[in-house]
Residue frames as qw, qx, qy, qz and C-alpha x, y, z in Angstrom:
[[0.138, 0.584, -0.360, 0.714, -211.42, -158.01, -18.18],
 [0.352, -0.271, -0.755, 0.483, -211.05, -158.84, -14.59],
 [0.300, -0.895, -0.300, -0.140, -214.12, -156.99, -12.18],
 [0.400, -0.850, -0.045, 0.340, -211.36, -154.96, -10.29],
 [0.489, 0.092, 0.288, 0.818, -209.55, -153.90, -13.33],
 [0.170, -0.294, -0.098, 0.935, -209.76, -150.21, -14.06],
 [0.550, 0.559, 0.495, -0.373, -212.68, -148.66, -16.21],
 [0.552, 0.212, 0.485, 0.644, -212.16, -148.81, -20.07],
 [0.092, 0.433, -0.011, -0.897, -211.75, -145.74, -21.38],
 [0.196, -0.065, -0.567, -0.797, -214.33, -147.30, -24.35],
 [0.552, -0.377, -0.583, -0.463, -216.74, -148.07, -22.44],
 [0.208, 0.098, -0.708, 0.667, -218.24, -146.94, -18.35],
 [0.338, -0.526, -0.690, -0.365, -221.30, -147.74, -17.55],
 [0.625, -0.699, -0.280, 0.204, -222.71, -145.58, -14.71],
 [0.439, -0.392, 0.162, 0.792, -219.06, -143.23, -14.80],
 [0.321, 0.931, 0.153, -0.080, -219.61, -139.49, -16.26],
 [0.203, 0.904, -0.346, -0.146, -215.91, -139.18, -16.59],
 [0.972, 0.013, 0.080, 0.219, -213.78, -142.46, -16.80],
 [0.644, 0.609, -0.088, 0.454, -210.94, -140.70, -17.72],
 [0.129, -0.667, 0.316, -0.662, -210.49, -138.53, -15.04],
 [0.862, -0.432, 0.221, -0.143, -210.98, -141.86, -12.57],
 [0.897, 0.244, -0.176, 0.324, -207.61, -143.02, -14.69],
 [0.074, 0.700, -0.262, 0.660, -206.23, -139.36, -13.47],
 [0.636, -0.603, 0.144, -0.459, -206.75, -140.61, -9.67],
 [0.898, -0.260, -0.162, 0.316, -204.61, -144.11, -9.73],
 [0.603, -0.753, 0.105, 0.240, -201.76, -144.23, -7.78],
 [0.636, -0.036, 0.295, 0.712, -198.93, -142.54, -9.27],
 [0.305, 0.456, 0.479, 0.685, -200.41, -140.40, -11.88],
 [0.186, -0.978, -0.075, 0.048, -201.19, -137.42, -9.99],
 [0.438, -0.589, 0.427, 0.528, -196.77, -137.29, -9.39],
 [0.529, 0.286, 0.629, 0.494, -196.54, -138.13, -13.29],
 [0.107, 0.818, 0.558, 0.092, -199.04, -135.32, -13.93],
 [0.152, -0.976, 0.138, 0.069, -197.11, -132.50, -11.90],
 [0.564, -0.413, 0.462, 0.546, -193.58, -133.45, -12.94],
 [0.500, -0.046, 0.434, 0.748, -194.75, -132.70, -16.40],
 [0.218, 0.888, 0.304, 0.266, -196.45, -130.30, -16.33],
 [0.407, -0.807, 0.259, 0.341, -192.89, -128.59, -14.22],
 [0.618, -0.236, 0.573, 0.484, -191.14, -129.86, -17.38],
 [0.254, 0.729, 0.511, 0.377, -193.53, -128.24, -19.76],
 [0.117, 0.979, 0.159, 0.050, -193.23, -125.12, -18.31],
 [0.391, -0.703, 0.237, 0.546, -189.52, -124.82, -17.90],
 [0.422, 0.077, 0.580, 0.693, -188.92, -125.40, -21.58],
 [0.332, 0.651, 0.468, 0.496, -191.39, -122.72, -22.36],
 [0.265, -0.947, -0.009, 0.182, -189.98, -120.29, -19.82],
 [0.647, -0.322, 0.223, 0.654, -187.07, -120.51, -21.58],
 [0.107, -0.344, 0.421, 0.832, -185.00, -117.48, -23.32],
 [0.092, -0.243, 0.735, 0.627, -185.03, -118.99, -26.25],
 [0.179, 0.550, 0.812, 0.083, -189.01, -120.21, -26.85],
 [0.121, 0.735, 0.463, -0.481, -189.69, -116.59, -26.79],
 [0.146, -0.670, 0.417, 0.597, -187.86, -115.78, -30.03],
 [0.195, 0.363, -0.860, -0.299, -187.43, -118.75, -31.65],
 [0.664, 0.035, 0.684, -0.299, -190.14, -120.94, -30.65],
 [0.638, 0.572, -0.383, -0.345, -190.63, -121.54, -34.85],
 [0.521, 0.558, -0.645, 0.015, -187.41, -123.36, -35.07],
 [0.288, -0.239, 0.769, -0.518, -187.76, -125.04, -31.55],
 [0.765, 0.082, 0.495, -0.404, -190.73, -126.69, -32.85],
 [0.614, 0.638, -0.404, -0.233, -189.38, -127.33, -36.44],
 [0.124, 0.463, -0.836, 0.267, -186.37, -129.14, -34.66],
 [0.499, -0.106, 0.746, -0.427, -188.58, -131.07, -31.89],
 [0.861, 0.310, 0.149, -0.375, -191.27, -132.51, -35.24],
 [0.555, 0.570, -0.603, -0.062, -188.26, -133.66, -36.79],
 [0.044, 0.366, -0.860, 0.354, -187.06, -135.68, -33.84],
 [0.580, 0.058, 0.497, -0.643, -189.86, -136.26, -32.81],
 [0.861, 0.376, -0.068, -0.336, -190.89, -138.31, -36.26],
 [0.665, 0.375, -0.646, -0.019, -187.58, -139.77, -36.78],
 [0.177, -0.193, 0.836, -0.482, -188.18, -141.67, -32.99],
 [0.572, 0.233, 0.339, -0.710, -191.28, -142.60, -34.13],
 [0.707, 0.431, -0.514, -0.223, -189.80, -144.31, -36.85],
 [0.198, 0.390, -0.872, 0.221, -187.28, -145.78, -34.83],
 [0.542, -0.029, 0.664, -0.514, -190.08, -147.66, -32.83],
 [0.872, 0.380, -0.005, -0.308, -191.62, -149.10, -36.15],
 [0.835, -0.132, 0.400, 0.354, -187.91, -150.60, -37.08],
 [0.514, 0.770, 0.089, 0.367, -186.84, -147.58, -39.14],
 [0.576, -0.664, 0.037, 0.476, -183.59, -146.55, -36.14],
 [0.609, 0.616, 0.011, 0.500, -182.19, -143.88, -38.97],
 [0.517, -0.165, -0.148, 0.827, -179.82, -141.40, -37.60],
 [0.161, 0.833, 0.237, -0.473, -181.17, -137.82, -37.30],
 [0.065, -0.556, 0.403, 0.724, -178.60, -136.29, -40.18],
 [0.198, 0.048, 0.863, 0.462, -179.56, -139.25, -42.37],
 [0.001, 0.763, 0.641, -0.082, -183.37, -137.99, -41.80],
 [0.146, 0.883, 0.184, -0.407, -182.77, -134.63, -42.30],
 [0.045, 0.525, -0.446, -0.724, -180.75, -134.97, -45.30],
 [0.167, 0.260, 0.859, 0.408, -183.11, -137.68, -47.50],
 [0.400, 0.244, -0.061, -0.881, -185.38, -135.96, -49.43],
 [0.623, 0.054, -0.695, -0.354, -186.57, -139.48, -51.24],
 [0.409, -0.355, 0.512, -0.667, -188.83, -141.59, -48.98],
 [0.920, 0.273, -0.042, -0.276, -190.36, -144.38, -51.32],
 [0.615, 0.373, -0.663, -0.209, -187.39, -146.77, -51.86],
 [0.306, -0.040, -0.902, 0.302, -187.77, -149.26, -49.03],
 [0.430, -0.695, -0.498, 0.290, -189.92, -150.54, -45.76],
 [0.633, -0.310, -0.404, 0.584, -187.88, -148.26, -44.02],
 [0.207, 0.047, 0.120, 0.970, -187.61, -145.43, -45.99],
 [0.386, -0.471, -0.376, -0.698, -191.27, -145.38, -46.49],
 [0.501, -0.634, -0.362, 0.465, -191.47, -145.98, -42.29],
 [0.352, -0.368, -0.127, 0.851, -189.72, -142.50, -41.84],
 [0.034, -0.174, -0.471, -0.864, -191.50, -140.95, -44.46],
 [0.469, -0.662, -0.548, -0.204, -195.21, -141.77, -42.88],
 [0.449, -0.638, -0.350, 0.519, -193.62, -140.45, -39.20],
 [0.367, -0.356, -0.217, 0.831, -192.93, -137.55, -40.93],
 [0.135, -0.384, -0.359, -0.840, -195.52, -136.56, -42.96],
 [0.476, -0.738, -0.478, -0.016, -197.95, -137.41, -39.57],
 [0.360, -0.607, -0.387, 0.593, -196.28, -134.92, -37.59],
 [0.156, -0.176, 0.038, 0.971, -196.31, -132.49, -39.73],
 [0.214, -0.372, -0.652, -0.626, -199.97, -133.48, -40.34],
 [0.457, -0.338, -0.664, 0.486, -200.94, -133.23, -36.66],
 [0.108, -0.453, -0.326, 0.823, -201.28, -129.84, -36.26],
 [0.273, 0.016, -0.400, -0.875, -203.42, -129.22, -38.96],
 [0.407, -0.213, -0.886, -0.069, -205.80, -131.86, -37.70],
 [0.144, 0.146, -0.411, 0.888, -206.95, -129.73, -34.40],
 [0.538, 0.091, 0.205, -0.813, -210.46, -128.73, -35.03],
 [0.652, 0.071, -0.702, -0.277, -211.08, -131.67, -37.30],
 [0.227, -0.084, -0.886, 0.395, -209.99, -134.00, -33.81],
 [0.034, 0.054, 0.589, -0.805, -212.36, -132.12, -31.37],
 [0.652, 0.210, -0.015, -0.729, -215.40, -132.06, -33.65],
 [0.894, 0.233, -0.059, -0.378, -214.62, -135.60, -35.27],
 [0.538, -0.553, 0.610, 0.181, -211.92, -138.09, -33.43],
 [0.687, -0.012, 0.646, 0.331, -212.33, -140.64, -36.27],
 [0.627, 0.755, 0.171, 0.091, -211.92, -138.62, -39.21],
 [0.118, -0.836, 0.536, -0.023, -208.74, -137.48, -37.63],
 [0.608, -0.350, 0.703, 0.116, -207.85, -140.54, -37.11],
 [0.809, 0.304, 0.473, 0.172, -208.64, -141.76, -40.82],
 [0.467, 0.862, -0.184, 0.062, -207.22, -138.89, -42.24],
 [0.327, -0.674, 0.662, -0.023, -204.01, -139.60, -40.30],
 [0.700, -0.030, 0.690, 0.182, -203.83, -143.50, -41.54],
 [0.564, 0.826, 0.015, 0.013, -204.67, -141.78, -45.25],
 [0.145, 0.966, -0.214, -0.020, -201.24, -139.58, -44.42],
 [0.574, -0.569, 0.585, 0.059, -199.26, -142.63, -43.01],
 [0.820, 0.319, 0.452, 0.146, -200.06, -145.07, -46.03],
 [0.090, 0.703, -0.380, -0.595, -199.13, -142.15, -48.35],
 [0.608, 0.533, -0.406, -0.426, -199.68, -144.90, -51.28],
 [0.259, 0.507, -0.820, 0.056, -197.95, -147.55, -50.11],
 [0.322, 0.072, 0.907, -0.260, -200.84, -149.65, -48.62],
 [0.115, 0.336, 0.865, 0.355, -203.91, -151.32, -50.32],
 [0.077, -0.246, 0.105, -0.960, -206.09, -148.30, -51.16],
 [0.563, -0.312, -0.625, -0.441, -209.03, -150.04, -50.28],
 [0.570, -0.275, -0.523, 0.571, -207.58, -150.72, -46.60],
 [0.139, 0.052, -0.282, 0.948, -206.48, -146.44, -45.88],
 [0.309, -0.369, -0.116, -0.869, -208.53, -144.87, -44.02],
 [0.797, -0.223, -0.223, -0.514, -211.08, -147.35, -42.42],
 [0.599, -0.503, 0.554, -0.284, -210.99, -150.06, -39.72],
 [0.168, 0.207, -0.904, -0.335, -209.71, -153.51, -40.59],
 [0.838, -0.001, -0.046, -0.543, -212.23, -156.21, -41.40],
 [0.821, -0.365, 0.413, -0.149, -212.39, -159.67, -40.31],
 [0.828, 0.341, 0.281, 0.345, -209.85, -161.52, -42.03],
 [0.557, 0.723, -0.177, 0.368, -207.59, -158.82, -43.12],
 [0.813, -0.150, -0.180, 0.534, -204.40, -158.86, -41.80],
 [0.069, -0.991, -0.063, -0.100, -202.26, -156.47, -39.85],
 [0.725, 0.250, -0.159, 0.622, -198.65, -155.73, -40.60],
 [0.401, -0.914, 0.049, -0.035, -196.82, -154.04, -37.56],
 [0.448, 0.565, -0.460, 0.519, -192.84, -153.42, -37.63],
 [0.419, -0.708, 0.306, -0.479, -193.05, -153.09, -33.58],
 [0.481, 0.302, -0.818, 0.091, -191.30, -156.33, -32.62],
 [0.266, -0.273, -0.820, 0.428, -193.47, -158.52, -29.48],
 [0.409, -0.014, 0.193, -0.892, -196.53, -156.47, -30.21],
 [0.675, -0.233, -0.638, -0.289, -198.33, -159.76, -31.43],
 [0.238, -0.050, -0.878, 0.412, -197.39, -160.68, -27.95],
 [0.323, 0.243, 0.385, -0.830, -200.60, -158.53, -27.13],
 [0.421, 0.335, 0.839, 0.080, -203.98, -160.11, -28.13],
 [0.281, 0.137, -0.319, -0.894, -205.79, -158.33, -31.28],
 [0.378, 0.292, 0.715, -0.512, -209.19, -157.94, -30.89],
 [0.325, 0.470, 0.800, 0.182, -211.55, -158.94, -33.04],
 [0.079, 0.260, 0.241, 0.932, -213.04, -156.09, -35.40],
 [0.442, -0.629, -0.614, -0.179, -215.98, -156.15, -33.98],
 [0.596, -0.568, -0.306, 0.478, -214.61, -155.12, -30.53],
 [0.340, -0.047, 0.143, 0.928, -212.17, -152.57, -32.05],
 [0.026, -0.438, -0.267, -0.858, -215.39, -150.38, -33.30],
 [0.491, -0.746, -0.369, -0.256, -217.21, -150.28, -30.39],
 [0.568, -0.652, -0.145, 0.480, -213.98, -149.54, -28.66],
 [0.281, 0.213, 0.255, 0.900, -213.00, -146.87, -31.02],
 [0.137, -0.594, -0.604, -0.514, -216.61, -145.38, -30.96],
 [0.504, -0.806, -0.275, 0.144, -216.54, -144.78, -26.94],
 [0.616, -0.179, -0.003, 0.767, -213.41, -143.61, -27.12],
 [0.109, 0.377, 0.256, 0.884, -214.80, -140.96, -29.65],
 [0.405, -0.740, -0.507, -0.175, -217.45, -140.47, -27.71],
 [0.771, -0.385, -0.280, 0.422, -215.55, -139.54, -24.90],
 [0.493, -0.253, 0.016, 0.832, -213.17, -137.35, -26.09],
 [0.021, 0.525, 0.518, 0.675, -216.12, -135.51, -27.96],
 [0.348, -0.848, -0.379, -0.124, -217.66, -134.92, -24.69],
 [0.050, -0.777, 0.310, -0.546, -214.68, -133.59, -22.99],
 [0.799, -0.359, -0.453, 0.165, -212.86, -134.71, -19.96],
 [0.181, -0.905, 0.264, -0.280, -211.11, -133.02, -16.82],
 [0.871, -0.324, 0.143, 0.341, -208.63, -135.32, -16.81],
 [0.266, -0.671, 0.366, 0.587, -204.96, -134.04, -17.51],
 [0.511, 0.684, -0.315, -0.415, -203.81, -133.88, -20.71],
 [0.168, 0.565, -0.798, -0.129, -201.41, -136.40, -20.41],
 [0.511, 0.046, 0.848, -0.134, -203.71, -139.35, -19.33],
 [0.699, 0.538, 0.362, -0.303, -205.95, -138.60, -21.78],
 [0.287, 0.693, -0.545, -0.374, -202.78, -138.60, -24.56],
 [0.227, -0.327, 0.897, -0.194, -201.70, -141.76, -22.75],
 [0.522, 0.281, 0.787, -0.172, -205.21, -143.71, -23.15],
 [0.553, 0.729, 0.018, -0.404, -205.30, -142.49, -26.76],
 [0.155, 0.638, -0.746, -0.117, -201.85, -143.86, -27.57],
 [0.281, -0.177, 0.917, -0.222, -202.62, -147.13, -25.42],
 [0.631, 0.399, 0.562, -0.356, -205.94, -147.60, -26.87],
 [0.675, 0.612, -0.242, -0.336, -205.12, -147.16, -30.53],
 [0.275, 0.613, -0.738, -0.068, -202.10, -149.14, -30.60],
 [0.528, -0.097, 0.777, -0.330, -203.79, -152.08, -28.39],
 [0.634, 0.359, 0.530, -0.435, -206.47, -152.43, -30.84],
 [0.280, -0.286, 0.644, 0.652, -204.71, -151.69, -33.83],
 [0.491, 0.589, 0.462, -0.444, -207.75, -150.71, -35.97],
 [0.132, 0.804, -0.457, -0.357, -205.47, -150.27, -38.89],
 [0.910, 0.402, -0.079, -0.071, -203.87, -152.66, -41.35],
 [0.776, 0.339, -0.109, 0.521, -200.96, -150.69, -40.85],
 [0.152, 0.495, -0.072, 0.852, -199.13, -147.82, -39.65],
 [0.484, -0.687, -0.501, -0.206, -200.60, -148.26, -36.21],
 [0.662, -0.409, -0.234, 0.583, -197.94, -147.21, -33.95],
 [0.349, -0.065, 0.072, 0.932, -197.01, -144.07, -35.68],
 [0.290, -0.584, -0.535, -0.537, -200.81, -143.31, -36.07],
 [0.637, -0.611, -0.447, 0.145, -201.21, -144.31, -32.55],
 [0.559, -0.101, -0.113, 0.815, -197.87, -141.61, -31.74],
 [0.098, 0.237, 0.195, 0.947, -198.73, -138.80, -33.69],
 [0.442, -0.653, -0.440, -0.431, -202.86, -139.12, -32.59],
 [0.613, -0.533, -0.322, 0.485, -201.15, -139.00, -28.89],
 [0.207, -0.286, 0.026, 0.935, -199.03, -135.38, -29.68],
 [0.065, -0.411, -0.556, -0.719, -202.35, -134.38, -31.19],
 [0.507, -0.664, -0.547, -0.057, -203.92, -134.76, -28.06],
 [0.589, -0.535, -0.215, 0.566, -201.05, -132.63, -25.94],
 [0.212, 0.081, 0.177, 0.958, -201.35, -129.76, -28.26],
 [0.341, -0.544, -0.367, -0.674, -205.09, -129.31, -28.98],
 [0.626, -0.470, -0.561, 0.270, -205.02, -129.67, -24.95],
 [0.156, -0.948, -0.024, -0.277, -203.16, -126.54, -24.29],
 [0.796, -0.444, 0.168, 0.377, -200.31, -128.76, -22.32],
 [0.448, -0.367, 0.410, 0.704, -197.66, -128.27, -25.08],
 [0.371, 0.826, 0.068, -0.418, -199.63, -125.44, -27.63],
 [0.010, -0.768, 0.553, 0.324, -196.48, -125.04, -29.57],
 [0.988, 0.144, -0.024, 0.047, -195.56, -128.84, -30.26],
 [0.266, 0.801, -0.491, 0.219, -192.08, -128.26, -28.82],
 [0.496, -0.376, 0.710, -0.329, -192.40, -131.75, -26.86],
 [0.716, 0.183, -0.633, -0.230, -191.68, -134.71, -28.83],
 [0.686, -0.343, 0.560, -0.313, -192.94, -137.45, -26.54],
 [0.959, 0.279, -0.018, 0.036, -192.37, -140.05, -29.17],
 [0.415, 0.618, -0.604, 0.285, -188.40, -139.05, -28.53],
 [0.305, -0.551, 0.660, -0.410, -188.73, -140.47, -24.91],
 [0.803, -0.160, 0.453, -0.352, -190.43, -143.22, -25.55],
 [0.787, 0.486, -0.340, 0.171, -187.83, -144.22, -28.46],
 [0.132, 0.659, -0.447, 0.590, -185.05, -143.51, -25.85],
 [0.808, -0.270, 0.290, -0.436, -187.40, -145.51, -22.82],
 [0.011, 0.276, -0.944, -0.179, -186.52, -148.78, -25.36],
 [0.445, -0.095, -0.724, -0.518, -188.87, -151.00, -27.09],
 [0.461, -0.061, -0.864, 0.192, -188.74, -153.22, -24.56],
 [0.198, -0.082, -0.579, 0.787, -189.81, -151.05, -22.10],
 [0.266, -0.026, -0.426, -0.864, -192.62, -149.71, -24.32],
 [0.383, 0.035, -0.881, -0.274, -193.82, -152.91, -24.75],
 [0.378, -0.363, -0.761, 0.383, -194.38, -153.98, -21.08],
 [0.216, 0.351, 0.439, -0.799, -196.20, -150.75, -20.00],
 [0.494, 0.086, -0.577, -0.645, -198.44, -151.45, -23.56],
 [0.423, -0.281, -0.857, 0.086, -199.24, -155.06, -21.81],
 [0.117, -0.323, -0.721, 0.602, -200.12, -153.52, -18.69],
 [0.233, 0.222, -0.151, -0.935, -202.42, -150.94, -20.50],
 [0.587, -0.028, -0.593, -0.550, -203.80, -153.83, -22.38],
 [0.396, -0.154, -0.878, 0.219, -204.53, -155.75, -19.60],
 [0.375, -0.648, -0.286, -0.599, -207.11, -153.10, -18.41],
 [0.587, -0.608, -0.406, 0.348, -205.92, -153.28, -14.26],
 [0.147, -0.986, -0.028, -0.074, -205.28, -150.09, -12.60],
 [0.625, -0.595, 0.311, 0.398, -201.89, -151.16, -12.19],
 [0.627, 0.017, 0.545, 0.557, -201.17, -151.61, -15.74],
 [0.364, 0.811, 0.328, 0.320, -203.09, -148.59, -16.70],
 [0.023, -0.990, -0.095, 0.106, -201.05, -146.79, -14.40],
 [0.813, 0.004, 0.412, 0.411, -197.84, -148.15, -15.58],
 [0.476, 0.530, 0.580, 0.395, -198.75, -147.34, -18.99],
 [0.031, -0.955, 0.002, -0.294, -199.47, -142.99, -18.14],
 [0.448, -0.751, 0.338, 0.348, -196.56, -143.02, -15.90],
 [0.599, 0.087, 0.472, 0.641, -194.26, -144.58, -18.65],
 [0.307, 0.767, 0.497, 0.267, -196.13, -141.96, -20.70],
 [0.200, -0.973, -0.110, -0.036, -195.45, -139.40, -18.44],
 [0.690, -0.389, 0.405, 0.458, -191.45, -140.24, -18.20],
 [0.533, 0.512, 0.575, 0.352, -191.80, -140.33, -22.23],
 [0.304, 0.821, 0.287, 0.389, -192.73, -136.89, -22.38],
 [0.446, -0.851, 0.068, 0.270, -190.71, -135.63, -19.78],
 [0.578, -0.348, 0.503, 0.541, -187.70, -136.79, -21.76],
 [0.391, 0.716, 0.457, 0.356, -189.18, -134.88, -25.20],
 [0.153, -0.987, 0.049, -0.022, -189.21, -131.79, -23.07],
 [0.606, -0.651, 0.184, 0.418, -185.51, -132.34, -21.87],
 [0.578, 0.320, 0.479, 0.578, -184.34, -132.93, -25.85],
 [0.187, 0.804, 0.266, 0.497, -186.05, -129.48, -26.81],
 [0.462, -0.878, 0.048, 0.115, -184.40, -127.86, -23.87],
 [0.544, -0.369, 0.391, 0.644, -181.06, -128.98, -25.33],
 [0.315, 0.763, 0.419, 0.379, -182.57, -127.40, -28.78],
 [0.085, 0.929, 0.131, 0.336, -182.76, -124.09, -27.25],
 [0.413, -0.884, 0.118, 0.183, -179.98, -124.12, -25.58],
 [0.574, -0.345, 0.369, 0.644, -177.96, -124.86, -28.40],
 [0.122, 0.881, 0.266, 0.373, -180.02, -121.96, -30.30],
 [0.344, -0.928, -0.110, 0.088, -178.61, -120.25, -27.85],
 [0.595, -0.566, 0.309, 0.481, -175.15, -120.93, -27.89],
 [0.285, 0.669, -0.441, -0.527, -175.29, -120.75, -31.72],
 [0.318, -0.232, 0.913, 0.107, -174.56, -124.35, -32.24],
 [0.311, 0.480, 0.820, 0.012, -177.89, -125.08, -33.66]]
């Protein structure tokens, strides 16, 4: 990593909060207050005070079947909310993992805050759901084993060596064990960017890397409820677009980390707007 590249969020020698120095580049302070103004209009609405149940029922659904669509499962919502069978293909079993993680997320809460990586293996447990080598679920790859990613032009990013991947996993836990006063959303943002860089997984890293990211913006307090599916904006952003604020993340400069939380922040802005049309066609009846 270049000497004037931002501070890794696994590792800051000399820095009590790294995280909160990501909260300071240029941009992400505007990124920060636009959504948190987009968080709260969608829970000042009408309709969250009634219905917030079915508001969030609606947003995990969407939320998981965008989450597919980034792995290379693009099903229609109807087709997702009318298959009950999830095992006969890639694909099907892709939509099936995004939607048993989000609906594993919020049970995960205390588990995260006392122990990041048992969340995090229990999450790759829920994504495999059977369908990867059991030996593999759960645990970081080892040298030599291969990693099978549906995200099209993530190889284009380098995969680090196991070695690297647990000692950047470890600070990370560290980190988020001690607590940071950065926003919610950087610290979703360098959870998303940092799992999916490193891919610690065999498999299922992206939708790991998703769901561990709307884990972080609930047990935060930003979006309590889970009525902000940030994995719908950043299906909705375009791969492509993903992709290139991923690079700039992985490329550890302050530009590319702040890239990477703004995109983030755009991401979830457009989650919030989706569940706003939710409750306002709760409202009209329509929904």
């Amino acid at each position: 990593m270049a000497t004037n590249a931002a501070p890794s969020p696994g590792s800051a020698p000399g820095r009590q909060d790294p995280l909160a120095a990501l909260g300071e580049l240029p941009g992400v302070p505007e990124a920060v207050d636009s959504v948190r103004q987009a968080v709260d209009a969608v829970y000042g609405h009408r309709v969250m005070r009634r219905r917030s149940q079915e508001v969030a029922s609606e947003a995990a659904l969407r939320g998981a079947r965008a989450s597919a669509a980034l792995a290379g499962a693009d099903w229609p919502l109807e087709e997702v909310r009318r298959r009950s069978d999830f095992s006969a293909d890639d694909q099907a079993r892709t939509v099936g993992a995004a939607l048993r993680l989000t609906a594993e997320a919020g049970q995960l809460l205390s588990v995260w805050r006392q122990s990041p990586l048992q969340a995090l293996a229990r999450l790759h447990l829920v994504a495999a759901g059977g369908a990867a080598e059991p030996s593999t679920v759960g645990r970081p790859r080892l040298a030599g084993e291969p990693v099978a990613e549906t995200l099209t032009g993530l190889a284009g990013i380098p995969l680090p060596e196991p070695d690297e991947v647990t000692a950047r996993i470890d600070g990370l836990a560290g980190l988020l064990r001690a607590g940071s006063t950065a926003p919610a959303l950087v610290v979703g943002a360098v959870v998303h960017g940092e799992l999916l860089s490193l891919r610690p997984f065999g498999s299922f890293n992206g939708p790991v890397a998703r769901a561990a990211e709307r884990v972080v913006l609930v047990g935060s307090g930003l979006d309590p409820k889970s009525v902000c599916p940030a994995e719908v904006g950043h299906a909705e952003l375009g791969r492509a677009g993903y992709l290139k604020a991923l690079k700039g993340y992985a490329s550890g400069t302050p530009e590319g980390m702040a890239e990477w939380i703004t995109h983030c922040g755009r991401a979830l802005e457009l989650g919030v707007r989706e569940s706003v049309a939710v409750c306002e066609a709760l409202q009209r009846g329509a929904a």
